[in-house]
N, CA, C and O atoms as a printed pandas DataFrame, in Angstrom:
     atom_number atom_name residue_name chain_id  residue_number  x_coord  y_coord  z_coord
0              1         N          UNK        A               1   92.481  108.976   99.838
1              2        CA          UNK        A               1   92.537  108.595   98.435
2              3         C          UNK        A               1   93.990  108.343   98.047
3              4         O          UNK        A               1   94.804  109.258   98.174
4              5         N          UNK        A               2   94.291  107.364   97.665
5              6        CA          UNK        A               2   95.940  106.838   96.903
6              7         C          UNK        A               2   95.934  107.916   95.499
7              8         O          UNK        A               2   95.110  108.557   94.848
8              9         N          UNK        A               3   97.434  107.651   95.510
9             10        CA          UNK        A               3   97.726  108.385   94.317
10            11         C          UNK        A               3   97.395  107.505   92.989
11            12         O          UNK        A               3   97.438  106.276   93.051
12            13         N          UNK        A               4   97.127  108.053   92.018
13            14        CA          UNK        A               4   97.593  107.484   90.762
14            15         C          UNK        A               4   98.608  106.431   90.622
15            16         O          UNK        A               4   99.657  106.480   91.264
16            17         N          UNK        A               5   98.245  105.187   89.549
17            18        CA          UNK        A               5   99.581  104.411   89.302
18            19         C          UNK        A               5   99.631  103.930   87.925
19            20         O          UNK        A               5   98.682  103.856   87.144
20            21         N          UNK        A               6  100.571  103.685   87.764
21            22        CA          UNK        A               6  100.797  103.508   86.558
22            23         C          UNK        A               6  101.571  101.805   86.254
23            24         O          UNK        A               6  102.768  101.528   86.334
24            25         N          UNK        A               7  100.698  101.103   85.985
25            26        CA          UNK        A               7  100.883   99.453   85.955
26            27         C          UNK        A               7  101.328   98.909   84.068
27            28         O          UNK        A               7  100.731   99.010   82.997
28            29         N          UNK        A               8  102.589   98.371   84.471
29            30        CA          UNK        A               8  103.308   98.189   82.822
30            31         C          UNK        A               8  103.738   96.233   83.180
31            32         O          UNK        A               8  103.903   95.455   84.120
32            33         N          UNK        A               9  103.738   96.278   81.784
33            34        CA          UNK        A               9  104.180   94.700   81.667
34            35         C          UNK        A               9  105.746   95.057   81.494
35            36         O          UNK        A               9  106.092   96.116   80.970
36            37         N          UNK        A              10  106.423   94.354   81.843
37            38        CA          UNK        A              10  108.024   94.673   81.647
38            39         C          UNK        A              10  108.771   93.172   81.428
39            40         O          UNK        A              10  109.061   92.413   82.353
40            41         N          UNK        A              11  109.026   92.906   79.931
41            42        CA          UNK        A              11  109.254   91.540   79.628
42            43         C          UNK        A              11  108.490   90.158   80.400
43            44         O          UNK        A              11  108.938   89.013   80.463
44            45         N          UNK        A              12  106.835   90.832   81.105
45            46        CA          UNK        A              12  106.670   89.383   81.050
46            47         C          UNK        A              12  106.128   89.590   82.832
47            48         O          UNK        A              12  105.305   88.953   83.488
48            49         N          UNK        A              13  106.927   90.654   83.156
49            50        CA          UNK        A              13  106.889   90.851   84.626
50            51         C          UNK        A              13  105.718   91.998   84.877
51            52         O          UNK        A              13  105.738   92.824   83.966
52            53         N          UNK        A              14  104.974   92.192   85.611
53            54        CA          UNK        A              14  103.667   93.246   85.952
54            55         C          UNK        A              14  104.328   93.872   86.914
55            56         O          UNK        A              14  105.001   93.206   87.701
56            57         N          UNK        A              15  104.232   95.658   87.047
57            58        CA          UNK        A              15  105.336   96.537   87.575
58            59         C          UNK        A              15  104.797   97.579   87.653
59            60         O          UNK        A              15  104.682   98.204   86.599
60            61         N          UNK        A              16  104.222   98.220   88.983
61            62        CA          UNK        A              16  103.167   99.089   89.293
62            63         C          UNK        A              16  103.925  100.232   89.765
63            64         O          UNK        A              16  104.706  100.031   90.695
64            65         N          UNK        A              17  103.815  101.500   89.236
65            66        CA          UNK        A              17  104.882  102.464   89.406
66            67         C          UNK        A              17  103.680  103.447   89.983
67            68         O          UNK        A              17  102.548  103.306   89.519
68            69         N          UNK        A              18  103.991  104.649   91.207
69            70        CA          UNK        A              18  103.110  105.352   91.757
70            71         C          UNK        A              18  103.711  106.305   92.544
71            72         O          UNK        A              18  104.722  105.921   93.131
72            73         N          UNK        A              19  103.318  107.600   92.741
73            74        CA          UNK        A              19  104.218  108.485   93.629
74            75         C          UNK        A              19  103.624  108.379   94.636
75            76         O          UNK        A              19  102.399  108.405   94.750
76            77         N          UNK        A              20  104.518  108.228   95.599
77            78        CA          UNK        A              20  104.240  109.084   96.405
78            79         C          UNK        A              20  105.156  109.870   97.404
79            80         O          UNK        A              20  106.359  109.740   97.181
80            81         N          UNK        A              21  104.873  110.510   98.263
81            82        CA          UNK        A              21  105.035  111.883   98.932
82            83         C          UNK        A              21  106.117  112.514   98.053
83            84         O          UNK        A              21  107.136  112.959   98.583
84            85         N          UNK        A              22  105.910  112.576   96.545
85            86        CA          UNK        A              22  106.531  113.443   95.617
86            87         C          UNK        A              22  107.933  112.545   94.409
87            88         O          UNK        A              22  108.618  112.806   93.420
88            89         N          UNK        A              23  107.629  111.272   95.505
89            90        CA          UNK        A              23  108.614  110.261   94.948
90            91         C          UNK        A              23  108.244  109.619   93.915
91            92         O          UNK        A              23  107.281  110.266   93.502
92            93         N          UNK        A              24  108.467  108.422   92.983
93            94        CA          UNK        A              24  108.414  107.312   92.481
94            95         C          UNK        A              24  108.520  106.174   93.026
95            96         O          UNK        A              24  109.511  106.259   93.751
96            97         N          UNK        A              25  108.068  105.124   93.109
97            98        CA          UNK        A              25  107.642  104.413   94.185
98            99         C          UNK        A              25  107.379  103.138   93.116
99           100         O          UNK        A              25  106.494  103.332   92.283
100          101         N          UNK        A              26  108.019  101.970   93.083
101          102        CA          UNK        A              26  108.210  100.685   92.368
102          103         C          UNK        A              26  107.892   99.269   93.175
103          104         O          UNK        A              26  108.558   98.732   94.060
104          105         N          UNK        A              27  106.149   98.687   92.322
105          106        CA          UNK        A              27  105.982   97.131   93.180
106          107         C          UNK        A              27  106.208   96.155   91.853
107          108         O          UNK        A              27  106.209   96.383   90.643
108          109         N          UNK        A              28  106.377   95.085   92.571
109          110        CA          UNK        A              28  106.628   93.911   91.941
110          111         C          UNK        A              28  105.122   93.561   91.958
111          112         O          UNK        A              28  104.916   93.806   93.147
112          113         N          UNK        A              29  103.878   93.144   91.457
113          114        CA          UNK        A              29  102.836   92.987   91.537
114          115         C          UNK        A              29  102.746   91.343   91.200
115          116         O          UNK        A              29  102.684   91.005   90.018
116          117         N          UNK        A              30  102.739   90.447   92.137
117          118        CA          UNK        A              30  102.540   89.116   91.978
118          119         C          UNK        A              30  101.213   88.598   91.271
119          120         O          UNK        A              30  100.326   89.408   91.002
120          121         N          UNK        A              31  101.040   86.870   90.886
121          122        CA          UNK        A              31  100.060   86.531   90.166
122          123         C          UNK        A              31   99.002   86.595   91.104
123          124         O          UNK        A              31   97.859   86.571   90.648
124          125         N          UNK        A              32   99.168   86.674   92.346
125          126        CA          UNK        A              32   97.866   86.676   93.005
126          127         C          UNK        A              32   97.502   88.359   93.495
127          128         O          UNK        A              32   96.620   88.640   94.307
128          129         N          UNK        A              33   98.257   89.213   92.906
129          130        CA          UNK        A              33   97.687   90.503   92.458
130          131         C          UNK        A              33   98.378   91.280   93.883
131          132         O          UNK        A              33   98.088   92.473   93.967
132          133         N          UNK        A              34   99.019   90.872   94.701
133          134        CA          UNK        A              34   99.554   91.385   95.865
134          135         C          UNK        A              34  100.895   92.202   95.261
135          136         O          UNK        A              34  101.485   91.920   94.218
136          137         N          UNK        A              35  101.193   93.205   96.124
137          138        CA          UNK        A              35  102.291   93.981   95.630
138          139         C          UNK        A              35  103.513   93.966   96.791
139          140         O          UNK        A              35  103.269   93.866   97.993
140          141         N          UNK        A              36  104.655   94.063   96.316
141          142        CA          UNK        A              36  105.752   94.076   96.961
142          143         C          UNK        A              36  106.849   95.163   96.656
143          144         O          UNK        A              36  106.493   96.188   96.074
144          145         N          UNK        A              37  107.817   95.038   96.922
145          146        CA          UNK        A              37  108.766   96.447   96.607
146          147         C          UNK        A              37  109.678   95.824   95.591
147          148         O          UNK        A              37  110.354   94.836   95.878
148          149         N          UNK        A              38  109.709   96.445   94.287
149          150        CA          UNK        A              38  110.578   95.596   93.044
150          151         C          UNK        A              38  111.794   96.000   92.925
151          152         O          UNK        A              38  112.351   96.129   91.834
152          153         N          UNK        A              39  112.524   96.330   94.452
153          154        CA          UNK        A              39  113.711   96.359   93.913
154          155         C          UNK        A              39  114.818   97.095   93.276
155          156         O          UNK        A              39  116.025   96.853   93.254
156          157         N          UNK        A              40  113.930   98.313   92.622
157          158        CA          UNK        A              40  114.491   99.542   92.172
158          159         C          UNK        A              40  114.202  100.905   92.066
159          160         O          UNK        A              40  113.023  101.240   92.186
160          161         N          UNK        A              41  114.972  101.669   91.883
161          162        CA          UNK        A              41  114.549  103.189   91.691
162          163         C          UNK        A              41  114.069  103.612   90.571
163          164         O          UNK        A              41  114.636  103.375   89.504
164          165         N          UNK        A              42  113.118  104.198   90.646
165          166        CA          UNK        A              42  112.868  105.234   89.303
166          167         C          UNK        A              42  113.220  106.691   89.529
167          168         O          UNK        A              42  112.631  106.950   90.578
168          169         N          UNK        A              43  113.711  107.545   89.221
169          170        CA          UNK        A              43  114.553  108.469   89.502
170          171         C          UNK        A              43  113.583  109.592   89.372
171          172         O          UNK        A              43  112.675  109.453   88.552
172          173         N          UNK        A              44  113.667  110.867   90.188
173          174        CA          UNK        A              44  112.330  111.581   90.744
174          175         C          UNK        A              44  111.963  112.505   89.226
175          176         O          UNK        A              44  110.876  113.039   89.004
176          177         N          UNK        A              45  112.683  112.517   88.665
177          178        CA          UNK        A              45  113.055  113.989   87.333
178          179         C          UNK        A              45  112.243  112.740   86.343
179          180         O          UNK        A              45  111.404  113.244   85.596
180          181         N          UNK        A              46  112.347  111.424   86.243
181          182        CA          UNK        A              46  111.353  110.816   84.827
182          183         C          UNK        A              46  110.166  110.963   85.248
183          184         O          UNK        A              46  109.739  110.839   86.396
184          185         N          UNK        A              47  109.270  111.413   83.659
185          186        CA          UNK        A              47  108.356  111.603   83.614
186          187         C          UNK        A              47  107.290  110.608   82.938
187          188         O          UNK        A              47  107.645  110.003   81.927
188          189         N          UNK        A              48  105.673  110.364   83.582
189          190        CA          UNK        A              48  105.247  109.346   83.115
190          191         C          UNK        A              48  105.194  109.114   81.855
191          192         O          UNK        A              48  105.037  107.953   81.478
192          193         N          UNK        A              49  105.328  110.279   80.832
193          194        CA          UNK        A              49  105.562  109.670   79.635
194          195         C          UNK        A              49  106.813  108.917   78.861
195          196         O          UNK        A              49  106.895  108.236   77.839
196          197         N          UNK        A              50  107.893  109.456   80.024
197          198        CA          UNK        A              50  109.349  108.602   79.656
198          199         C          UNK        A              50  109.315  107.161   80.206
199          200         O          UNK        A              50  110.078  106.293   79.780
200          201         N          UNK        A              51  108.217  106.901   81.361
201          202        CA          UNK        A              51  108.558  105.805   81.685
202          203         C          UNK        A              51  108.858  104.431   81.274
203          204         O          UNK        A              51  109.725  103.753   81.826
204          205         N          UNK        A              52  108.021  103.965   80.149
205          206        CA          UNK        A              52  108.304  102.572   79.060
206          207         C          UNK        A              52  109.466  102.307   78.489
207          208         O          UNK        A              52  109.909  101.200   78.182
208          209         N          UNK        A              53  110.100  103.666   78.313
209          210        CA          UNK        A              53  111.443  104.018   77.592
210          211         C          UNK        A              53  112.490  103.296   78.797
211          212         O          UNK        A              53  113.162  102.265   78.816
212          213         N          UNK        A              54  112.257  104.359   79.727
213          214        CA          UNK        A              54  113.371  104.219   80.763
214          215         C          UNK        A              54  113.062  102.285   81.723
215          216         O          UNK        A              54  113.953  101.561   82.166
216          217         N          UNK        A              55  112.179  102.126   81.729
217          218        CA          UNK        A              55  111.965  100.655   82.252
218          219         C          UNK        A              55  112.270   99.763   80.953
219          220         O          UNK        A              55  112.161   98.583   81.286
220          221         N          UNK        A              56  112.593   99.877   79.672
221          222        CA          UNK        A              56  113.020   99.123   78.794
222          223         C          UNK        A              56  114.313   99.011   78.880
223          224         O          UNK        A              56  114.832   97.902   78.754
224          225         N          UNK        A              57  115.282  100.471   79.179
225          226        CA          UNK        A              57  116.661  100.741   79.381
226          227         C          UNK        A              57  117.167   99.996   80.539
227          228         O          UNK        A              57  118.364   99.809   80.757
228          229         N          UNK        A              58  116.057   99.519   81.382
229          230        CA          UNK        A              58  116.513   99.335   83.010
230          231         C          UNK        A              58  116.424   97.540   82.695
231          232         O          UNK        A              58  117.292   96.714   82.972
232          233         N          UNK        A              59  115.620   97.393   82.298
233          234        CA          UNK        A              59  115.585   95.902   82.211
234          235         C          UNK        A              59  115.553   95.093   80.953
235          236         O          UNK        A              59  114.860   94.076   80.926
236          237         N          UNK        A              60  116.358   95.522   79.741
237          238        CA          UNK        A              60  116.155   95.397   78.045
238          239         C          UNK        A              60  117.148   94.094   78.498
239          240         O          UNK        A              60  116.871   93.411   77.513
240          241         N          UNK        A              61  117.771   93.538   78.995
241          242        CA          UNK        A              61  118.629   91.966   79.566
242          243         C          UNK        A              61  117.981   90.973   79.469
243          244         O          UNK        A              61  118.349   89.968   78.861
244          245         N          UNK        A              62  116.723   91.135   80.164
245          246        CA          UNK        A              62  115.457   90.292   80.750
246          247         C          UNK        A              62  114.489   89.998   79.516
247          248         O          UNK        A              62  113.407   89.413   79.572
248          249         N          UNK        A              63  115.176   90.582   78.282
249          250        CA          UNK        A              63  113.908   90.682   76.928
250          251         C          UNK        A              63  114.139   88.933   76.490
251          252         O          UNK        A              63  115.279   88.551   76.226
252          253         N          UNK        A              64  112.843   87.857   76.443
253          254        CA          UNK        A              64  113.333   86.978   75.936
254          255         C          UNK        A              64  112.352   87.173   74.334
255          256         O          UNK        A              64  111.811   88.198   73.916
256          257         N          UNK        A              65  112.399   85.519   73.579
257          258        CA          UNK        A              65  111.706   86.077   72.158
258          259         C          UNK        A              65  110.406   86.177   73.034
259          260         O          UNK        A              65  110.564   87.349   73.378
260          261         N          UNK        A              66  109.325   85.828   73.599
261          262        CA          UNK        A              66  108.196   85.682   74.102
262          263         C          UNK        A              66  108.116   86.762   74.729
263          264         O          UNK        A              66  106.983   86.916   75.185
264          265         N          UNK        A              67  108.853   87.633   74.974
265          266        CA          UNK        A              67  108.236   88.680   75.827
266          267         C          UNK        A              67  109.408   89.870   75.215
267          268         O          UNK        A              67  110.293   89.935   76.068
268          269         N          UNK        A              68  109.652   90.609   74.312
269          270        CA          UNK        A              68  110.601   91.153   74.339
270          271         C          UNK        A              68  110.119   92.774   74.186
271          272         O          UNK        A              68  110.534   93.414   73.220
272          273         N          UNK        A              69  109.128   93.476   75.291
273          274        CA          UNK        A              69  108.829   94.298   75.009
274          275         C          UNK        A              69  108.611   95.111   76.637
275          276         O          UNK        A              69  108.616   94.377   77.625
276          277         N          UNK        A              70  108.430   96.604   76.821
277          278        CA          UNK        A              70  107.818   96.563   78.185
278          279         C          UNK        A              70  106.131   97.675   77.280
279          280         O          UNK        A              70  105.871   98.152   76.175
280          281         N          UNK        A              71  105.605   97.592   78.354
281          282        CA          UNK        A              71  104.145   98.648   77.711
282          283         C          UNK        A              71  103.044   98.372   78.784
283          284         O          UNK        A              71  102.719   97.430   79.506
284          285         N          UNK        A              72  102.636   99.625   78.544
285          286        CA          UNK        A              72  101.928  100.025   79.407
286          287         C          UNK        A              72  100.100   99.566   79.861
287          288         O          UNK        A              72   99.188  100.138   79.265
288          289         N          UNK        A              73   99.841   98.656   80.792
289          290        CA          UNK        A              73   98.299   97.802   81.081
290          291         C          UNK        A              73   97.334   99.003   81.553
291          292         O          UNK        A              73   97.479   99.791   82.487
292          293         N          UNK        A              74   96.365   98.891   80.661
293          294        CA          UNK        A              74   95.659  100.249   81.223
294          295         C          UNK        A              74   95.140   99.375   82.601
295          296         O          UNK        A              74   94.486   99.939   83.479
C-alpha cells in the first residue's frame, strides 16, 4: 500500500507531495497524469497543514494574473 499524498495546484502547475520512508517526497505531475521528480525539497519538520503556505513562499515568482494562487486538489 503507498503512502498518502497530497496533490496541490501551484500557480497553474499540479504538484503531488507524499512521504516517504519518513521523508517528503515532490512530483511534477504532467498533463498526461505521469509523475516525475519536481525538482525540490520540502523540508522534513513542514507539516501538511503548512504546506500551501510554504509552496506559495517557494514559488510566489511563478504567480501570474491567471493563476496567482497555490491550493490544495482533493
Amino acid at each position: 500500500m503507498s503512502a498518502p499524498f497530497h496533490r496541490f495546484n501551484v500557480f497553474g502547475r499540479t504538484v503531488l507531495i507524499q512521504r516517504e520512508a519518513g521523508l517528503w517526497q515532490a512530483y511534477a505531475v504532467g498533463l498526461d497524469g505521469k509523475r516525475s521528480p519536481a525538482g525540490f525539497v520540502v523540508p522534513d519538520f513542514i507539516e501538511v497543514d503548512e504546506m500551501e503556505q510554504y509552496l506559495f513562499d517557494l514559488f510566489h515568482e511563478s504567480a501570474t494574473p491567471g493563476n496567482g494562487d497555490v491550493r490544495r486538489i482533493e
